[in-house]
N, C-alpha and C positions, 0 to 999 in steps of 0.2 A: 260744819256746813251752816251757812246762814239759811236765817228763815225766807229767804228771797230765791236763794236755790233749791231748796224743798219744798218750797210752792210751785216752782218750776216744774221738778218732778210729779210731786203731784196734778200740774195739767199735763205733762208726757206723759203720764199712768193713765190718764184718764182717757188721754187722746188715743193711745196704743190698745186699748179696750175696747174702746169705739169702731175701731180700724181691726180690729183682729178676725173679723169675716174677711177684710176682704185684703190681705198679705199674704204673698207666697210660704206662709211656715205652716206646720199644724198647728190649730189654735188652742189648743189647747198649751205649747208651750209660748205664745202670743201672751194667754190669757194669764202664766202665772209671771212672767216678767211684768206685764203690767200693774199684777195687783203685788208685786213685790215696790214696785216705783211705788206705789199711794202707801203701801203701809211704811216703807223707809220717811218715806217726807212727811207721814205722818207722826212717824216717833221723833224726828228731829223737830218737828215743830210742836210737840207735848213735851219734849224735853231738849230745848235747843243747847244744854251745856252735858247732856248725856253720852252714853259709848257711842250709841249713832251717830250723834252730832259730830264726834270727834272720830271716830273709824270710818265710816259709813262706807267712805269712798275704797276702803280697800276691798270692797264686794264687789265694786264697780272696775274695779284692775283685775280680780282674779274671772269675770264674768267676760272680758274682755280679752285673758288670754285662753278662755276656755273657747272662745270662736276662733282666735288665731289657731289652736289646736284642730278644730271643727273643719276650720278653711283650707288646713295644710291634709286630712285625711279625706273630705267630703267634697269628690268636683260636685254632686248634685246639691250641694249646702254652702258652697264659695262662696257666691255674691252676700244672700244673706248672713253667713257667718264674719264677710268682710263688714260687709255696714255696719253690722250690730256689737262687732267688735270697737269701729271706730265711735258711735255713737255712745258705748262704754265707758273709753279709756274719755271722752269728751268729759261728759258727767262726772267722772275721776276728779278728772283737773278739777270741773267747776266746785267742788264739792272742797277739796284741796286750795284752792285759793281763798274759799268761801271761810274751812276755817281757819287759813294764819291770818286771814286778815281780821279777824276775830280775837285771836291773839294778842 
């Protein structure tokens, strides 16, 4: 993951913490996906050639078929399970392009 995409995350983390009163989830699981975005783009950017830097995004594939999961059992969880899925598997890619181009 570059450090241009883990800054990124870290203002999504920040931004999504900000926002976690006022989104349709309990905030309480708002509030630990946000503070999970600052501590990821925190450890790739304390260690940009570390396991984060280089894994990172498979938390952001497996977090994104656990909504697909969510979306396919939960009609009162759908939408949300759907965005937060896509918004996911996003972060995925950028994370994933961020490190072969690294490479």
């Amino acid at each position: 993951m570059t450090r241009r995409v883990a800054a990124a995350r870290i203002v999504w983390g920040g931004g999504v913490l900000a926002a976690s009163r006022y989104l349709p989830v309990p905030r309480k699981v708002v509030l630990a996906l946000g503070f999970r975005h600052l501590a990821q783009g925190a450890a790739v950017l304390r260690r940009p050639d570390g396991v984060v830097a280089r894994h990172g995004w498979t938390i952001d594939v497996a977090h994104s078929v656990s909504m697909l999961g969510l979306a396919a059992v939960s009609r009162r969880w759908r939408a949300a399970a759907l965005a937060n899925a896509v918004t996911a598997a996003v972060w995925a890619r950028a994370a994933r392009i961020g490190e072969r181009r690294k490479a």
